[in-house]
C-alpha positions as CSV (number, residue, x, y, z in Angstrom):
1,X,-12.7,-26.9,14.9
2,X,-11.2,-30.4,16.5
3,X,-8.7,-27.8,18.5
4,X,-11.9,-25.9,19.4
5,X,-14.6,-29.2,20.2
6,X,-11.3,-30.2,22.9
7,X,-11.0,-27.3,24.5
8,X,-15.3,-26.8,25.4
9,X,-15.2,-30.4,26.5
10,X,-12.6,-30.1,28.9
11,X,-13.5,-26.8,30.2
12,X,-17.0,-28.4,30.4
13,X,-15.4,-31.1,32.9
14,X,-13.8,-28.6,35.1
15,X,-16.2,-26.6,35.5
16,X,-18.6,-29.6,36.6
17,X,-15.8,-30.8,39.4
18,X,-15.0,-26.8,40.3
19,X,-13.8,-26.9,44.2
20,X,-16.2,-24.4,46.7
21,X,-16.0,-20.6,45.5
22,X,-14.4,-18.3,48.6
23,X,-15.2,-14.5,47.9
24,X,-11.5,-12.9,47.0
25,X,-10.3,-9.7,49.1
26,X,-7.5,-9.2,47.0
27,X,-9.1,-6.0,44.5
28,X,-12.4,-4.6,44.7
29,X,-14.3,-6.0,41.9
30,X,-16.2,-4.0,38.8
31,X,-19.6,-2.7,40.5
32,X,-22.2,-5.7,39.7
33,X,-20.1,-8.5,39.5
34,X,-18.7,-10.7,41.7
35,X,-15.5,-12.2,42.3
36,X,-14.3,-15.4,43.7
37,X,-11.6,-17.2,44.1
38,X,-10.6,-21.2,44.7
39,X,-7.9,-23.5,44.6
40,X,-8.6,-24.8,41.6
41,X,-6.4,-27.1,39.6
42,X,-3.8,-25.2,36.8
43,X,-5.3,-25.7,33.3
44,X,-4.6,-23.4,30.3
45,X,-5.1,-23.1,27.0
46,X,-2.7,-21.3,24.5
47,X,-1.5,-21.4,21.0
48,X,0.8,-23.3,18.7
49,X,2.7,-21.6,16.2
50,X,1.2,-21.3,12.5
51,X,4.8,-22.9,10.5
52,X,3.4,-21.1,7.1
53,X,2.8,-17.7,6.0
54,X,-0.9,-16.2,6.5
55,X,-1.2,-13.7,3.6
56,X,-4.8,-14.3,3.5
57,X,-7.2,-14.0,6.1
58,X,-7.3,-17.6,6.0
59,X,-4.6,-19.1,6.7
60,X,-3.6,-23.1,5.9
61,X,-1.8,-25.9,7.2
62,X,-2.8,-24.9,11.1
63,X,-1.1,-27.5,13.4
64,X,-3.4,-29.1,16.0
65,X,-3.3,-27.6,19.4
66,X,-2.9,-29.9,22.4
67,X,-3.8,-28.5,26.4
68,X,-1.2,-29.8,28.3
69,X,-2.6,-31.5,31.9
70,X,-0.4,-32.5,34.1
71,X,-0.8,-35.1,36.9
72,X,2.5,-36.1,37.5
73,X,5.3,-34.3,39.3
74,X,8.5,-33.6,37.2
75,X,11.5,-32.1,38.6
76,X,14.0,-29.5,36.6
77,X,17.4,-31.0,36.3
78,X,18.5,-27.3,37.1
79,X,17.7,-25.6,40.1
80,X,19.1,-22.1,40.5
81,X,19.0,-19.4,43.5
82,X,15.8,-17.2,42.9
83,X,16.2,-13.4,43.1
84,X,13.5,-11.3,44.6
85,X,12.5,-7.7,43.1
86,X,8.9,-7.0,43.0
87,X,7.9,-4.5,40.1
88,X,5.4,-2.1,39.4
89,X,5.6,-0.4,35.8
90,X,3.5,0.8,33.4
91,X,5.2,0.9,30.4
92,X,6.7,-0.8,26.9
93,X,9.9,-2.0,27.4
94,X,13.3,0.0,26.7
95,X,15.8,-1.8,24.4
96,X,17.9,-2.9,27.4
97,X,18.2,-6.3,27.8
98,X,17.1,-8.3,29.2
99,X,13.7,-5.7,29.1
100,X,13.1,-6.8,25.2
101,X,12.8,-10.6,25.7
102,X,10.5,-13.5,27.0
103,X,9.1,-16.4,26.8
104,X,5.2,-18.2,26.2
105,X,4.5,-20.5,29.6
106,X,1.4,-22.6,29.8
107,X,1.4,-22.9,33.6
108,X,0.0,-20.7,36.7
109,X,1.5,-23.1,39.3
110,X,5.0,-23.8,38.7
111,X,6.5,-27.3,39.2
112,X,9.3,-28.2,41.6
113,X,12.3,-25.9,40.5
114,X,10.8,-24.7,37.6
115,X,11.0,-21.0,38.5
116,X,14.4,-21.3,39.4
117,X,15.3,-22.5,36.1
118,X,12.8,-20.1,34.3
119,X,14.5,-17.4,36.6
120,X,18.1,-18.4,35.7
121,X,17.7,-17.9,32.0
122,X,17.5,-14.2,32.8
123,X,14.1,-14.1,30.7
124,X,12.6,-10.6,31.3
125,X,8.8,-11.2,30.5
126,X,6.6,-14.7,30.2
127,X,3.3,-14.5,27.9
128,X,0.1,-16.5,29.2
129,X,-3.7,-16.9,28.1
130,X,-6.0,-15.4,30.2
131,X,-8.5,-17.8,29.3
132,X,-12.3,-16.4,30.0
133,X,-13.7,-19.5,30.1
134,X,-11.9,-20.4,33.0
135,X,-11.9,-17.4,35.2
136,X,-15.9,-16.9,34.4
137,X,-17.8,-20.9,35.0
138,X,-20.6,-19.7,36.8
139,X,-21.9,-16.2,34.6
140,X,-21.2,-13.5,36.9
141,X,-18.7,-14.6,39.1
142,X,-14.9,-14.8,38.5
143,X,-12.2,-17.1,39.8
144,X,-9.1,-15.4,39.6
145,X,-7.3,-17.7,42.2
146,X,-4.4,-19.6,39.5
147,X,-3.8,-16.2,38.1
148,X,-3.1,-14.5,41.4
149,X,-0.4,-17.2,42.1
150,X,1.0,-16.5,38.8
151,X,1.3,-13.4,39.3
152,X,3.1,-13.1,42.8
153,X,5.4,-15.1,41.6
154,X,6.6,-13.9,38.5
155,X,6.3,-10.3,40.7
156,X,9.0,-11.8,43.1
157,X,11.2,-12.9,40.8
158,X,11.2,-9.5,38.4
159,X,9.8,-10.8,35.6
160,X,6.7,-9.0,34.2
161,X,3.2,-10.9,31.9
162,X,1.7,-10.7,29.3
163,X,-1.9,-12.1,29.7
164,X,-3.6,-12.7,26.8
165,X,-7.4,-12.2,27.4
166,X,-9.2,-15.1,24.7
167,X,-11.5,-17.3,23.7
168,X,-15.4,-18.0,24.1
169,X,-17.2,-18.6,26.8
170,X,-19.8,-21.6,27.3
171,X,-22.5,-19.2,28.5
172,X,-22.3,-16.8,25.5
173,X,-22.6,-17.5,21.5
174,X,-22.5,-21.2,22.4
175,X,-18.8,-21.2,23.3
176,X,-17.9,-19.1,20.3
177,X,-15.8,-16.0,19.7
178,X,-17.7,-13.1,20.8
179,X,-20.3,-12.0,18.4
180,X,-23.7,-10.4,20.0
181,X,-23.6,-7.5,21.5
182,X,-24.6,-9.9,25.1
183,X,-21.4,-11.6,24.4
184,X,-19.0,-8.5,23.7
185,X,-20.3,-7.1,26.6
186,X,-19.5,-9.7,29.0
187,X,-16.1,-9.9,27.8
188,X,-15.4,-6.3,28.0
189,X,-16.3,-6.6,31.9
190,X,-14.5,-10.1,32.2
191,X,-11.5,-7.8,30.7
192,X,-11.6,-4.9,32.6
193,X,-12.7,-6.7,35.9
194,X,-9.1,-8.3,35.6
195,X,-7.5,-5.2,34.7
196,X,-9.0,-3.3,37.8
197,X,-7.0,-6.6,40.1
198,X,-3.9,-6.6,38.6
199,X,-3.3,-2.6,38.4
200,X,-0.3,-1.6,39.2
201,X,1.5,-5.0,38.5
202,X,3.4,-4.1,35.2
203,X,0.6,-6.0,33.1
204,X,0.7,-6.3,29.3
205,X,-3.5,-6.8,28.1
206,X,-3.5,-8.6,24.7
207,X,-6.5,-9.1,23.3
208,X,-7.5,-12.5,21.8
209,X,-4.9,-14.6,20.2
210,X,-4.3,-15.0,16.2
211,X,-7.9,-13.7,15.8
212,X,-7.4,-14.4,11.8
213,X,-7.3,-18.2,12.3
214,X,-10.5,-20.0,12.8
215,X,-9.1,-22.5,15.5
216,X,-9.1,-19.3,17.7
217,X,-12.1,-17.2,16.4
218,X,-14.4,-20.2,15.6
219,X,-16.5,-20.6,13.6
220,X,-14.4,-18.4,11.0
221,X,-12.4,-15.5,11.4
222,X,-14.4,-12.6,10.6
223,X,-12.4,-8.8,11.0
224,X,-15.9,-6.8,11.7
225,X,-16.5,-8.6,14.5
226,X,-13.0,-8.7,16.4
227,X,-12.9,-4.9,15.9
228,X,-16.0,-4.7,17.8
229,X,-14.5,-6.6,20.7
230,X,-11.2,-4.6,20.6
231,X,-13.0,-1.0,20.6
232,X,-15.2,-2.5,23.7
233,X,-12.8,-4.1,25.2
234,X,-10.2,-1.3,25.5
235,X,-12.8,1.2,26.1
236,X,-13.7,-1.0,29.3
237,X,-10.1,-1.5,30.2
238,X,-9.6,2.1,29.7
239,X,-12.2,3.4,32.1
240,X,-11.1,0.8,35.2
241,X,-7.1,1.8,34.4
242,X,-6.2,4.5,32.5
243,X,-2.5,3.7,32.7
244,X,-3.3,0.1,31.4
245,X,-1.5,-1.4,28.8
246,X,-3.4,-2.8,25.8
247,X,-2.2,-4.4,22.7
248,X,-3.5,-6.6,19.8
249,X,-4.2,-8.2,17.8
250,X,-1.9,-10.9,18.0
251,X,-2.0,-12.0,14.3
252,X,-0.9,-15.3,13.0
253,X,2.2,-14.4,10.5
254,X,2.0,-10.8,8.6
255,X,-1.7,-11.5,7.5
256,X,-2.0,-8.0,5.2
257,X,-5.7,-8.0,4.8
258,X,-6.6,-8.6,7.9
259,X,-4.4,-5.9,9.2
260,X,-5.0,-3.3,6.9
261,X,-9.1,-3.9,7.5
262,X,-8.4,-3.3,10.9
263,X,-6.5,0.4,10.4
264,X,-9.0,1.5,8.1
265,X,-11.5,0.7,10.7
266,X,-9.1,3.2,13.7
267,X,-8.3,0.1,15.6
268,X,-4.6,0.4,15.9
269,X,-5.1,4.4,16.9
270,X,-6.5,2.6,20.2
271,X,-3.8,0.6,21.3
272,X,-0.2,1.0,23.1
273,X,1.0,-1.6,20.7
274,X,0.3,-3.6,17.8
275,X,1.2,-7.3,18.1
276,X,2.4,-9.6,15.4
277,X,3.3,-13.4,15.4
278,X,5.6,-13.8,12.2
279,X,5.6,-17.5,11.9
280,X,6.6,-18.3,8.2
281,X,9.6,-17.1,8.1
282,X,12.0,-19.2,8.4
283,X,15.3,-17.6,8.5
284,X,15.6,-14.8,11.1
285,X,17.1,-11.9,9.0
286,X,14.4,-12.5,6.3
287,X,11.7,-10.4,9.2
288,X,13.4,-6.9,8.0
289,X,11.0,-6.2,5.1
290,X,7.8,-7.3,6.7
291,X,8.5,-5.0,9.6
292,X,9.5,-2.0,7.5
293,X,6.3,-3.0,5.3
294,X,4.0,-3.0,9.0
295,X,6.1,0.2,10.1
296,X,4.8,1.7,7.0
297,X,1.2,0.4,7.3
298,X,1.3,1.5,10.6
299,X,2.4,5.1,10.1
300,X,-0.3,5.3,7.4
301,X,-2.9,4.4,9.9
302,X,-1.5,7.3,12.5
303,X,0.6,9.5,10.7
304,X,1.5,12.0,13.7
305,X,2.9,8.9,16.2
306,X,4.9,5.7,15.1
307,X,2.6,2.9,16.5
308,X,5.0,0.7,18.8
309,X,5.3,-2.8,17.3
310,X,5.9,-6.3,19.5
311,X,6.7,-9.9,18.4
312,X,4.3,-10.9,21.1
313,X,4.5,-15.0,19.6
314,X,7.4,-16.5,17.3
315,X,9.5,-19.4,17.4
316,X,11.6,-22.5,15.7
317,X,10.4,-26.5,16.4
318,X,13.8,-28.6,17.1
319,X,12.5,-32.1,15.6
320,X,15.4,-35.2,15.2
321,X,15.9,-34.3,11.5
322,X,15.9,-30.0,10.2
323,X,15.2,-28.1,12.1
324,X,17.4,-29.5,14.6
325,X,18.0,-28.4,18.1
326,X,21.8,-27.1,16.9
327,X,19.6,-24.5,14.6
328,X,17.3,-23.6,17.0
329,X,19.8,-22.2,19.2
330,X,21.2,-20.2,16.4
331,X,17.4,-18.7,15.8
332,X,16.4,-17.5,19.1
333,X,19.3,-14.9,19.9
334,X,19.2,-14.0,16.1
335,X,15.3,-13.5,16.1
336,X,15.4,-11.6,19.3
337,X,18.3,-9.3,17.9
338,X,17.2,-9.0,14.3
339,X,13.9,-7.8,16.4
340,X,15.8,-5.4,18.3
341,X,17.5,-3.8,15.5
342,X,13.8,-3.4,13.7
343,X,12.0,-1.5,16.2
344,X,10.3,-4.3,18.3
345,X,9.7,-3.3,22.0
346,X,9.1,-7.1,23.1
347,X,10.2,-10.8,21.6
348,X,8.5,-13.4,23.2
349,X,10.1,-17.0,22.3
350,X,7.4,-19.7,21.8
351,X,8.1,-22.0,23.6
352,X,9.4,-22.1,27.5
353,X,9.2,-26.4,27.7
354,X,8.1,-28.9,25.0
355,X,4.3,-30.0,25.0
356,X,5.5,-33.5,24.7
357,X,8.2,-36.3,24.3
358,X,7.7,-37.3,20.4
359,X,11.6,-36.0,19.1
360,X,9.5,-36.5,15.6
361,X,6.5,-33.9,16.4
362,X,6.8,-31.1,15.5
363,X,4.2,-29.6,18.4
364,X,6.0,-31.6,21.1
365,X,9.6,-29.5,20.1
366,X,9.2,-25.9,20.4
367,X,10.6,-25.6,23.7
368,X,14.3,-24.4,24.9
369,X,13.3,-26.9,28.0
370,X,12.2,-30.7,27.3
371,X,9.6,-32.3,28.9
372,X,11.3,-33.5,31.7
373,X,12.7,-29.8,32.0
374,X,16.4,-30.8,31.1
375,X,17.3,-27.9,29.3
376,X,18.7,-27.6,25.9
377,X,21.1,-25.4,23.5
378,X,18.6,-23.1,22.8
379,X,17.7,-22.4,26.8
380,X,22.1,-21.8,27.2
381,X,22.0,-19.6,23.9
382,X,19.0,-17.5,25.7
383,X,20.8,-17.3,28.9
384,X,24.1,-16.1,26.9
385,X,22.3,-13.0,25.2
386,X,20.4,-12.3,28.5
387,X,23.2,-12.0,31.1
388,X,26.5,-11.6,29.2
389,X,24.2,-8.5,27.8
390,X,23.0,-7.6,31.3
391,X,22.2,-3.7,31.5
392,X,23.3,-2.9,27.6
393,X,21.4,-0.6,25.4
394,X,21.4,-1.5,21.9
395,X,22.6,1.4,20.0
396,X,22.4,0.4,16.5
397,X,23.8,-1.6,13.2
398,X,26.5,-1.0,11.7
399,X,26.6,-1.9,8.1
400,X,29.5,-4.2,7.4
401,X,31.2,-4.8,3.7
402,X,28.7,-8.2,3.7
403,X,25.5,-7.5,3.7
404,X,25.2,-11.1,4.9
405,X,27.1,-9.9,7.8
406,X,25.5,-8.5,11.1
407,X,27.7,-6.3,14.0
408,X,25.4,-5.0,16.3
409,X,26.5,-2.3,18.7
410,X,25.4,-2.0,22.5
411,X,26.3,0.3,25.3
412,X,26.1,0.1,29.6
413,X,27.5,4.0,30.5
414,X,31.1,3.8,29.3
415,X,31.1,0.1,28.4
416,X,30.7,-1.0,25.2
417,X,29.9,-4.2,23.3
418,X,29.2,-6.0,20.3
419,X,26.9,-8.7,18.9
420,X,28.0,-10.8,15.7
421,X,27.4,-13.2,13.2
422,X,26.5,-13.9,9.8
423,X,23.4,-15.6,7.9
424,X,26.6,-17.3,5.2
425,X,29.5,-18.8,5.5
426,X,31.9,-18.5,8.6
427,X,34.7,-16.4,7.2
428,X,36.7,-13.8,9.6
429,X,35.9,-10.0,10.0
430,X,38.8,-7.8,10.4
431,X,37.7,-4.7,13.1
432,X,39.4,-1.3,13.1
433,X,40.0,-1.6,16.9
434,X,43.0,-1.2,18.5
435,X,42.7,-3.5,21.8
436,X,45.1,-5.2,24.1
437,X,42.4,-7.2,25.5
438,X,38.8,-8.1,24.5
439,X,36.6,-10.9,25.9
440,X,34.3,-12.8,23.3
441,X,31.4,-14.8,24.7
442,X,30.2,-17.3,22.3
443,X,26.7,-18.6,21.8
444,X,27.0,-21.4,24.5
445,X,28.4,-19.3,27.0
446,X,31.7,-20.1,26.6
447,X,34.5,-17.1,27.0
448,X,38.1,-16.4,25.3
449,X,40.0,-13.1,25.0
450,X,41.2,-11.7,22.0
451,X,43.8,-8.9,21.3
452,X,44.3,-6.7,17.8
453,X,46.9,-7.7,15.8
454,X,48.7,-4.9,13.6
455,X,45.3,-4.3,11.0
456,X,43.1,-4.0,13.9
457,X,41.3,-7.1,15.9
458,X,40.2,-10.6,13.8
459,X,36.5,-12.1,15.0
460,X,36.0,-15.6,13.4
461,X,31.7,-15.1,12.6
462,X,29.4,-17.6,11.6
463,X,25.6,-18.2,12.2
464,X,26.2,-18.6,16.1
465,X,25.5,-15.3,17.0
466,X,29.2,-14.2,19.3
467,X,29.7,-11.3,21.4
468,X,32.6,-9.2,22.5
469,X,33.0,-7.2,25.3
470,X,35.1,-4.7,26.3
471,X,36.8,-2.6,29.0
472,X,35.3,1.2,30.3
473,X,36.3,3.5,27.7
474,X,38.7,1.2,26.1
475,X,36.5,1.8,22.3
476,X,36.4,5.7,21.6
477,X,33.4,7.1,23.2
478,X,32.6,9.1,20.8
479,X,31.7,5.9,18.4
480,X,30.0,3.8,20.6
481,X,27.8,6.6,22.4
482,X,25.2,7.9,19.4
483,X,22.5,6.0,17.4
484,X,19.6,6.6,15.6
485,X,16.4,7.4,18.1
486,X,14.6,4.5,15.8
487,X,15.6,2.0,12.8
488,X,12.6,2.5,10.9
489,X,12.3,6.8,11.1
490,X,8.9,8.2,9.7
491,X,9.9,11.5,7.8
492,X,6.9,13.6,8.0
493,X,6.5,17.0,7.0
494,X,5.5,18.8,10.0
495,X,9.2,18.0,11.4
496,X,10.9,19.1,8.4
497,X,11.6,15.6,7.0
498,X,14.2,14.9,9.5
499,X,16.2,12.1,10.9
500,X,16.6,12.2,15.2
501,X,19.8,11.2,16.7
502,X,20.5,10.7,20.2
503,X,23.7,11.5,21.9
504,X,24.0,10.1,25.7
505,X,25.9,11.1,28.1
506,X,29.0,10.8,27.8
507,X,32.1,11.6,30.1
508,X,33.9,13.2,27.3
509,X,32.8,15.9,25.0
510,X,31.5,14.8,21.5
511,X,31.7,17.1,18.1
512,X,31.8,16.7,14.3
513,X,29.4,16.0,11.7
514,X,26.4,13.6,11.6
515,X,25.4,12.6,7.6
516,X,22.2,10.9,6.1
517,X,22.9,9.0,3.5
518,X,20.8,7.4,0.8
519,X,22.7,5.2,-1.5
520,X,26.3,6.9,-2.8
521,X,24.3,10.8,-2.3
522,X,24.7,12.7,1.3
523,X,20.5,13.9,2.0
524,X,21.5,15.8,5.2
525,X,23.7,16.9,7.4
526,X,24.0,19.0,10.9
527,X,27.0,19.7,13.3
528,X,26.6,18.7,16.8
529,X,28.6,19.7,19.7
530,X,28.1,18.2,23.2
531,X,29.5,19.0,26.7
532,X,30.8,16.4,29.0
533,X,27.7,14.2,30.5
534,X,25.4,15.5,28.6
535,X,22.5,14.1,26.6
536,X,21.5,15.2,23.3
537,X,18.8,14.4,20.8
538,X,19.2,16.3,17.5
539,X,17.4,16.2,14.3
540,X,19.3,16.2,10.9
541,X,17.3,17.6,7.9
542,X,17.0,15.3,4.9
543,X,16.5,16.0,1.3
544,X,13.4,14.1,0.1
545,X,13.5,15.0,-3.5
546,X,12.6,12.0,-5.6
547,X,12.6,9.6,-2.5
548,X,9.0,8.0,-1.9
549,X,7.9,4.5,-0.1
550,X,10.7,3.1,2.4
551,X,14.0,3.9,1.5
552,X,17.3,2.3,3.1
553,X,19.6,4.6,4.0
554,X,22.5,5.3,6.4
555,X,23.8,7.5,9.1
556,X,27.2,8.7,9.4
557,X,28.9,10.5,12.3
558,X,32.4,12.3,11.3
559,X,34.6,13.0,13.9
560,X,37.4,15.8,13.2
561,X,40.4,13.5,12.9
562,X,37.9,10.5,11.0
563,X,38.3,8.3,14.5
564,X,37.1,4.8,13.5
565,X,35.2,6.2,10.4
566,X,34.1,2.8,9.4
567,X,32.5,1.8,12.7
568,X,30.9,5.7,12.4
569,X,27.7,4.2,10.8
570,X,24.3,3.3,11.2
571,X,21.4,1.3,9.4
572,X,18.2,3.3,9.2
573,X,14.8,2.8,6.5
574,X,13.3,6.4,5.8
575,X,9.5,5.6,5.9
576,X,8.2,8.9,3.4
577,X,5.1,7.1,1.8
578,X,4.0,6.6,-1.6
């Protein structure tokens, strides 16, 4: 409630020192509303992380939000050439980076430089509140002016937004989350009169923002009524864009009850994605079971389609004592790729730049920028993973002897490379490659070249996520170009309880034998055969006989002479139900 009593006043004071309203020509507006549009100043609200599980629809221990106003001009200590390439797309992003990762901002108008540095870091999406209390001060009339400069220039520089459309409005409920049907209302056509502007623009619509807590959805969270905003909400965005992309609900940590209410009640059957921030876990590989667990939720709610899920809020504070700024660095690219490997379309980072300059509060550390924008291990680790990864498809996990140990597998046509490190102790992984020359990247950016030895090529691992690249076509093609169409595969009845594959096109022909595996007993198997540059997505039949819930298993492609067997594998969880 103190986060809450803040944020009314000080939208109270802008709204009484508004500049002139100018109607906007930029989009017609919803029929019987009006638009407008003035240079007002750049204010915005948004979230801090929950640092503790939410199990219950109540959640403890919520850190106090602070609204960031800045008067003074601060400018990057990094300022990098800008690239131009406006988009327009309507759809979740593909698992090539840098398409999978961003970052939250809390700004419309960019400071001095600070959108060459944000551009630099090669971040592929930002995440911003579209706060309704600020577009709508005067009931009727919106004031989109801060977010049409937002979005030109993140549209210039390639870079697509999430908006997050949240939090009450003065002139309904008293300020509170939407509860009357007057107040649902008016949000639904303060949602879909933004939608109907920003068509077109590659938008991401989340609606609310950790609607679970009750620092967001004052007085007190209450599921009923944020289902009733969502269905009217999406309906109205639906009917002004039918291409738009919506997606909720934006939960604080893997809060079970409040997300199995809402797929009882058909919510998630409504949406283009279901969004999840899972704060409370603190190491990075520990997120695997609580995404197979919402993959299985999920699939329960909608058995004939596998509900996308994103990781639409997440990230580690880098205070003077643990967690220091040396571990957040080694969290960020492991996050984003433990993400990747379990099915998330989107990571967004929390946070672009530190709210303040305490090196003891927690709040003021979340940031891979500080303050004064002088940019810190974790902003190099992002910019590693983003450009040294440029263009790569990730293809899939290979299980390794340590199940400690992670080798993740990407592919740019003929190109491959690999991502690696381990959640123990640095020790050295022996690979069966035979190369004369391999360039390894580490975390920081800095680059080396290997070359096998007689066993096959050494990599030193530890929890600094490394990657190695490596010539065209100098790793067999056909081991690095199949994977699993999904980690987490639904097995459903209606399409034979099958696993699907994909071959890409390769310039070489591929055949042998693809195997599904559960445990030490093969559950499948199917030949495959493909000519050269040519794409193939196959299904391989499983046996489900006494397998129930979500099973671990793995996929196994043979080649006739057994080229680089061990590398042949893939990590997959077989969602069959209870």
């Amino acid at each position: 409630m103190e986060r809450y009593s803040c944020l009314v006043l000080l939208l109270c004071l802008l709204a009484g020192c508004a500049a002139p309203v100018v109607q906007a020509d930029l989009m017609a507006p919803v029929p019987s509303e009006t638009v407008t549009a003035s240079p007002t100043p750049t204010v915005a609200a948004t979230s801090t992380p929950t640092l503790t599980p939410t199990a219950t629809a109540t959640p403890t221990s919520i850190p106090t939000i602070v609204i960031p106003i800045l008067t003074q001009t601060v400018t990057p200590t990094i300022a990098l050439a800008e690239a131009a390439s406006p988009l327009m797309v309507s759809s979740l992003p593909e698992r090539v980076v840098p398409e999978p990762f961003g970052v939250n901002i809390h700004f419309t108008r960019a400071l001095p430089g600070e959108l060459s540095l944000l551009s630099a870091a090669g971040f592929g999406w930002v995440r911003m509140d579209m706060t309704w209390n600020i577009v709508e001060q005067e009931q009727g009339r919106y004031n989109f002016a801060e977010y049409d400069a937002l979005v030109a220039a993140m549209s210039q520089r390639g870079i697509r937004i999430i908006f997050i459309l949240d939090y009450g409005n003065l002139h309904y409920d008293s300020g509170f989350a939407p509860h009357s049907p007057e107040a649902r209302a008016a949000f639904a056509r303060f949602a879909a009169t933004a939608a109907r502007r920003y068509q077109g623009k590659g938008i991401i619509w989340e609606i609310w923002n950790e609607p679970n807590l009750d620092q967001f959805w004052g007085p007190q969270p209450n599921v009923q009524h944020y289902e009733a905003l969502l269905s009217q909400t999406v309906a109205a965005i639906r009917r002004v864009d039918p291409t738009a992309l919506i997606v909720a609900p934006g939960i604080s940590g893997f809060d079970w009850t409040f997300l199995t209410a809402l797929g009882d009640m058909g919510a998630f059957k409504k949406l283009d994605a279901v969004t999840v921030h899972p704060y409370g876990i603190e190491i990075p590989e520990d997120l695997g079971p609580h995404y197979v667990h919402l993959a299985a939720l999920l699939h329960r709610c909608h058995p004939a389609w596998k509900i996308p899920v994103i990781s639409s809020e997440c990230g580690t504070t880098a205070v003077a004592g643990p967690p220091s700024e040396a571990v957040q660095a080694r969290y960020l690219p492991r996050q984003w790729l433990v993400n990747l490997f379990y099915d998330a379309h989107l990571s967004i980072w929390y946070d672009w730049r530190n709210n303040g300059v305490d090196p003891a509060d927690i709040q003021h550390n979340f940031g891979v920028v500080r303050y004064d924008f002088s940019t810190k291990p974790a902003y190099y680790a992002a910019q590693t993973l983003l450009t040294t990864l440029a263009g790569y498809r990730f293809m899939r996990r290979i299980p390794l002897e340590e199940e400690d140990d992670y080798l993740l597998l990407f592919l740019k046509e003929d190109q491959a490379a690999l991502a690696l490190w381990t959640r123990g102790e640095a020790h050295t992984i022996c690979l069966p490659l035979m190369v004369d020359e391999a360039v390894l990247v580490e975390m920081l950016g800095a680059r080396s070249t290997l070359s096998s030895a007689e066993n096959g090529l050494d990599v030193e691992i530890d929890g600094a996520p490394r990657y190695l690249l490596f010539h065209p076509q100098q790793v067999a093609l056909d081991m690095v170009g199949w994977r699993p169409y999904e980690t987490l595969q639904p097995l459903r009845a209606g399409e034979g309880y099958s696993v699907h594959v994909v071959f890409e096109a390769m310039p070489v022909s591929t055949f042998g034998q693809v195997q599904v595996w559960v445990q030490d007993e093969m559950r499948g198997t199917a030949e495959i055969v493909t000519r050269p540059m040519e794409a193939r997505h196959v299904r391989i039949p499983v046996d489900v006989t006494d397998l129930k819930g979500n099973v671990p298993a793995e996929l196994v492609f043979v080649p006739p002479d057994g080229t680089l067997l061990p590398l042949q594998r893939a990590s997959i969880w077989l969602l069959l139900g209870e």
